[in-house]
C-alpha positions in Angstrom: 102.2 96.4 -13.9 105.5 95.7 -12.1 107.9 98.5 -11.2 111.0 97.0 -13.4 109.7 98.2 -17.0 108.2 101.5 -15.4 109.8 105.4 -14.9 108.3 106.9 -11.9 108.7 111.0 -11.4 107.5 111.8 -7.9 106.4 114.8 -6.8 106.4 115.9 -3.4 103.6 118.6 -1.7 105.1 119.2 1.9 102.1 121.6 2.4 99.7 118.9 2.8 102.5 116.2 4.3 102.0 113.7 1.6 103.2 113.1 -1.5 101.3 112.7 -5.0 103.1 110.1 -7.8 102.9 110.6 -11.3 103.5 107.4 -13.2 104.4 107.6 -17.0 104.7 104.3 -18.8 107.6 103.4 -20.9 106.7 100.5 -23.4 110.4 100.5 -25.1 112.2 100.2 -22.1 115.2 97.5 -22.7 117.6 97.8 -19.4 115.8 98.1 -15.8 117.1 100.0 -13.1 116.8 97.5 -10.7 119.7 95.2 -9.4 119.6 91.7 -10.4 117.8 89.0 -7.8 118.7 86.1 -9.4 121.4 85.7 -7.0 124.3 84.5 -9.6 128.0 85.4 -8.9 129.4 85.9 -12.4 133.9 85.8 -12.9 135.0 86.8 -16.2 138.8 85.8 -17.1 141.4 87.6 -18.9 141.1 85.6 -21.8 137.8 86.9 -22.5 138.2 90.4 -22.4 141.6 89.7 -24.8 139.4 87.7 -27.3 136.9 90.5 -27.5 139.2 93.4 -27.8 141.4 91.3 -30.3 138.3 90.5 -32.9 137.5 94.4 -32.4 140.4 95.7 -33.4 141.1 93.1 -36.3 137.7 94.0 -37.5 138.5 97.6 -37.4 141.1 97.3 -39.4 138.8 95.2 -42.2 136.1 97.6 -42.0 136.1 100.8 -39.9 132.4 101.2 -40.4 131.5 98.2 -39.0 133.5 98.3 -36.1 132.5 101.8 -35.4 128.7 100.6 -35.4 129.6 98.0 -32.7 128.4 95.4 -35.1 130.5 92.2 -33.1 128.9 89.1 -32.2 130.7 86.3 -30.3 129.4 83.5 -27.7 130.9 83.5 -24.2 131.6 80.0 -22.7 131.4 79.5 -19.0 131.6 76.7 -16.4 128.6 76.6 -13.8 128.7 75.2 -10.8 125.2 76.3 -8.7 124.7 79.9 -9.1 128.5 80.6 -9.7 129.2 81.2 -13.3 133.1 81.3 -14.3 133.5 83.3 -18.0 136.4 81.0 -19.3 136.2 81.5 -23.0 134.5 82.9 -26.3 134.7 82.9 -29.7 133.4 84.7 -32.8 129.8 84.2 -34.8 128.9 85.2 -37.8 127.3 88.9 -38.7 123.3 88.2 -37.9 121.1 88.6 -41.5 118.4 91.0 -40.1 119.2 90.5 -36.2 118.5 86.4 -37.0 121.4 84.4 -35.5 122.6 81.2 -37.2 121.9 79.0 -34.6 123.0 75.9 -36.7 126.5 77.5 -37.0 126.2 77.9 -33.1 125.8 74.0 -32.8 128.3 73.0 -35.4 130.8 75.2 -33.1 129.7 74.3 -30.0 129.8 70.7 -30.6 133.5 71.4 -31.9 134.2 73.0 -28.5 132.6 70.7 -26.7 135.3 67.7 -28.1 138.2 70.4 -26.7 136.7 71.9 -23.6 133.9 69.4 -22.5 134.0 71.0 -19.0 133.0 74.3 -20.8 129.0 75.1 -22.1 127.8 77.7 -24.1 126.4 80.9 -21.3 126.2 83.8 -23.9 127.2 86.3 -26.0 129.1 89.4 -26.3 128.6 92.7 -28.4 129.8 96.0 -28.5 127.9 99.5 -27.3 127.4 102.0 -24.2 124.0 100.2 -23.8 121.7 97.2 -25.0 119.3 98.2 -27.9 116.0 96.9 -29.5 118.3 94.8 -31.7 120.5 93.4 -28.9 116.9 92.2 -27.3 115.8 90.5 -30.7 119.2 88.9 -30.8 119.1 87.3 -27.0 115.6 86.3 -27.4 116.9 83.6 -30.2 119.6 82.8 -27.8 117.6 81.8 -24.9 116.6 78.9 -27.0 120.2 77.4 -26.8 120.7 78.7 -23.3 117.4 79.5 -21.3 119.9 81.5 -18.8 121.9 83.4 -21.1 123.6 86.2 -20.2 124.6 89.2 -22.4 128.6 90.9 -22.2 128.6 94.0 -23.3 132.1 96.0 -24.1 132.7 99.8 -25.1 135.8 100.2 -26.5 135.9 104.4 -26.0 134.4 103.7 -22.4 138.3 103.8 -20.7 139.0 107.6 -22.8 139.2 110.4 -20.6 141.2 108.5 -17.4 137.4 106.7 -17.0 137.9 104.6 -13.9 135.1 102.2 -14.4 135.2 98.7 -16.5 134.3 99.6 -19.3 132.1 96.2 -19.6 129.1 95.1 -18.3 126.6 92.3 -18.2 123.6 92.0 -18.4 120.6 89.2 -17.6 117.2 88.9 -19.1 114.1 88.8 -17.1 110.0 88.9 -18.0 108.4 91.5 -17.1 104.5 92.6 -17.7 103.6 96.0 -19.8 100.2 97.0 -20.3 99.3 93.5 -19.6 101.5 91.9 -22.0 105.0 90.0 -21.4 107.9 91.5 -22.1 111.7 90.7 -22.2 114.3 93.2 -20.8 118.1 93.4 -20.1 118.9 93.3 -16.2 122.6 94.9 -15.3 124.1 91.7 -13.0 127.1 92.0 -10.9 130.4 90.6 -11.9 134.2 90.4 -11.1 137.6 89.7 -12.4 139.2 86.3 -12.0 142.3 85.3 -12.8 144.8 82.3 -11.9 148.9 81.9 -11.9 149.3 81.6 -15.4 146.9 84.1 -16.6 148.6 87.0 -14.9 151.7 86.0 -16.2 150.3 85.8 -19.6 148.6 89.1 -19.1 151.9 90.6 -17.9 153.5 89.5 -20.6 151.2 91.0 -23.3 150.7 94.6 -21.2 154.8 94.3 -21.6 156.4 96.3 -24.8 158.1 94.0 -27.5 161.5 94.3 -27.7 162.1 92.2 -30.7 160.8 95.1 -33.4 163.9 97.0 -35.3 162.6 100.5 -33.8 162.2 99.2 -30.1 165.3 98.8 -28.0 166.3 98.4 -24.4 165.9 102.1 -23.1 162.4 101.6 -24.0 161.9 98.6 -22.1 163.4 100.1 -19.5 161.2 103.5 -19.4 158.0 101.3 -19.2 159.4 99.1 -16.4 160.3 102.6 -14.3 157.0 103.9 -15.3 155.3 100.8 -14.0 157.2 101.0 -10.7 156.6 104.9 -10.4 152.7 104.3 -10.8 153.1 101.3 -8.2 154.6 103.0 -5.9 152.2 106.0 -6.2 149.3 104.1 -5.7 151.1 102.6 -2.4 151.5 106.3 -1.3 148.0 107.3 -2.2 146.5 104.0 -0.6 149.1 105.0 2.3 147.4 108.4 3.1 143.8 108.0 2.9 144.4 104.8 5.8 146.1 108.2 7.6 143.5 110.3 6.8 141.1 107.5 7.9 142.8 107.3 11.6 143.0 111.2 12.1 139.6 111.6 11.2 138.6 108.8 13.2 140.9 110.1 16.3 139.0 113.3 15.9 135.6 112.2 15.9 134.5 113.1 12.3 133.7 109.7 11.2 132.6 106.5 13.8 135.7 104.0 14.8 135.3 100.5 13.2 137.4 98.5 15.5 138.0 95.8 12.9 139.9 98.0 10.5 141.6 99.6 13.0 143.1 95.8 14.2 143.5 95.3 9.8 145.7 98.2 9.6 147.5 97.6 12.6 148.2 94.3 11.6 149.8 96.1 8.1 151.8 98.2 9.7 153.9 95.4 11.9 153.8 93.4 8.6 156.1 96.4 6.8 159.5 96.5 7.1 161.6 99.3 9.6 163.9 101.2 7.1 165.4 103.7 9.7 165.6 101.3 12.7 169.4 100.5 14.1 168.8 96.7 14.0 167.6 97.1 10.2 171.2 98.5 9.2 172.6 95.8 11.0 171.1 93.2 9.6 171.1 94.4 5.9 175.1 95.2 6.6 175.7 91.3 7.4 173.2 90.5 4.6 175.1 92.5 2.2 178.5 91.2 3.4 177.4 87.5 2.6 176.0 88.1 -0.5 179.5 89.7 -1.6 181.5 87.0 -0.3 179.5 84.7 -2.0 179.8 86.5 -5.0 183.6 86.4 -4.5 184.1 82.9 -3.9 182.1 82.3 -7.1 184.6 84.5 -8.8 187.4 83.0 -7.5 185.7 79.6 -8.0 185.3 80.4 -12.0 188.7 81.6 -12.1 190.3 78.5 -10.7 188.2 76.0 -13.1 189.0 78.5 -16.1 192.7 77.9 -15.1 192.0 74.1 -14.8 190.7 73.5 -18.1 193.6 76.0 -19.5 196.3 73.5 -18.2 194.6 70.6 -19.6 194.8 71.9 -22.7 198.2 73.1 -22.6 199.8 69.5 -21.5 196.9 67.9 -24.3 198.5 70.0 -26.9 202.0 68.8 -25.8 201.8 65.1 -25.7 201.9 63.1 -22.5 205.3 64.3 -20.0 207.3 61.2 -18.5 208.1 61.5 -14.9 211.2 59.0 -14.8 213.7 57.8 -16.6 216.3 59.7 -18.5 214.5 60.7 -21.5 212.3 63.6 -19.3 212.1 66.8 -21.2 214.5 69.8 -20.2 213.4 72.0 -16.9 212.4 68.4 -15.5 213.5 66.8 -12.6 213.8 62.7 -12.7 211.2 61.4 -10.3 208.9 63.9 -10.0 205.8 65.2 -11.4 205.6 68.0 -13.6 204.0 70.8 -12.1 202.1 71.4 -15.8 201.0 67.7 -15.5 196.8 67.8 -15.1 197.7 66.2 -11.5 200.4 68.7 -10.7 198.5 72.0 -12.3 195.3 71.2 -9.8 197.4 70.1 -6.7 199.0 73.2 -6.8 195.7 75.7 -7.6 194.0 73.6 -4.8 197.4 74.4 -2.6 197.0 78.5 -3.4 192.8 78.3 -2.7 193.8 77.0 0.7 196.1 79.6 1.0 193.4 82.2 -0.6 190.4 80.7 1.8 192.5 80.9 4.9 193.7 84.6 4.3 190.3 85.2 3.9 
């Protein structure tokens, strides 16, 4: 009988200076207590979690009972390489007939997949619940015949209610264990973590973002959220900011030992972060601040002067070409020269005043 499918109560006699263990047997256990060994590091990407909260909430919408049951089935698709397993993708399966999956459906799709994301093969599934259930056990033993290492993904929508601070999803690997001298499967929690890349965070950030584009949103609205993002940022900042303090007085007093290594990683944070009330931080935002304005101004002037430009062309287009010699010249001209509202006299003379205008400058 192995110690995974067992719950021990011990009793301890201090009288006697040893202890007496009482072992009661638990045939329906389903989830072990004890960590994983199989050694796999599992990463689960956005996309994932969106998939599986999107086909929730559509299906609550179809058919609250059935969504409140946490009667979802999807496979999970994931890219191995050794013991590290990447959770890329998923997609949705049909509602099991009397916990019996369709497995030939689960071909048909995964051949599908395969023609789109050959890279990709088929790791799992995912459900709904707080925890894995007889029928969840029924359902992965058909599985392992696809995948001999599947793994089981298990979300809870009501699990982030309350301010919870934990993930609300887990995942879980199967393992044989023996009972009363008979072979049994059962759920095993496995360790996990988030991955994402570039484009995935700007995708998520994006979607966590309020729609402007609906008749009843509007800018304030967009605006509140982007303040109340930076409010929470910075709080975090300031809350990360004083346990590090609390961490060094405690550690200057003695309460708690003096890890040398974090005390060179925070001191290496703290010259990384910028001097707000230093004298050569003023200085140097002051010229900062004066070039970016006299950029800004010489744009201006630059948009003004082009404006003007194009305002003169059309003036002399609209009219007709101006003769320079001769005596048929139009009245206010003088014989020989250009015209000053010619295209060549109208930008020799705003090129004249931005020499002027540069050198007063």
């Amino acid at each position: 009988m192995s110690a995974m499918d067992i719950e021990e109560e011990q009793r301890s006699t201090e009288n006697t200076g040893s202890s007496t263990t009482t072992t009661t047997t638990n045939t329906t256990v389903i989830v072990s207590s004890v960590q994983a060994s199989s050694g796999l590091s599992i990463s689960i990407h956005p996309l994932v979690l969106l998939n599986i909260s999107d086909h929730y909430t559509r299906l609550k919408l179809q058919d609250p009972a059935i969504a409140e049951k946490g009667r979802i089935y999807g496979a999970i698709l994931a890219q191995q390489s050794g013991r590290d397993i990447d959770i890329i993708n998923s997609f949705e399966l049909p509602m099991p007939q009397q916990d019996k999956v369709d497995l030939d459906y689960l071909a048909m799709k995964q051949e599908q997949l395969k023609q789109v994301f050959p890279h990709l093969d088929f790791m799992g599934w995912y459900s709904l619940g707080i925890t894995p259930n007889e029928s969840d056990l029924k359902i992965h033993e058909q599985l392992l015949q696809v995948n001999e290492s599947a793994i089981y993904l298990q979300l809870d929508p009501a699990g982030i209610a309350g301010g919870a601070k934990e993930f609300p999803v887990k995942i879980y690997e199967s393992a044989m264990d023996i009972i009363d001298e008979q072979a049994r499967l059962v759920f095993v929690r496995a360790p996990y973590q988030i991955e994402t890349n570039e484009a995935e965070r700007v995708a998520v950030d994006h979607v966590a973002k309020p729609s402007t584009s609906s008749r009843d949103a509007s800018l304030s609205n967009a605006m509140i959220s982007h303040l109340t993002t930076q409010r929470n940022a910075i709080a975090m900042l300031h809350a990360r900011i004083q346990f590090l303090q609390q961490y060094l007085q405690d550690a200057k007093e003695g309460k708690i030992p003096l890890d040398h290594d974090i005390v060179r990683q925070i001191s290496s944070l703290c010259r990384r972060s910028p001097l707000m009330n230093s004298k050569e931080f003023d200085e140097q935002f002051a010229v900062e601040m004066d070039d970016v304005l006299l950029v800004a101004y010489l744009t201006t002037i630059t948009k003004g002067m082009d404006t003007m430009n194009d305002l003169i062309d059309k003036f002399n287009l609209g009219h007709g070409t101006i003769q320079t010699t001769g005596s048929r010249d139009q009245p206010g001209m003088v014989p020989g020269k250009p015209n000053i509202m010619s295209p060549a006299g109208g930008r020799r003379r705003m090129l004249r005043m931005f020499d002027r205008q540069r050198q007063h400058s």
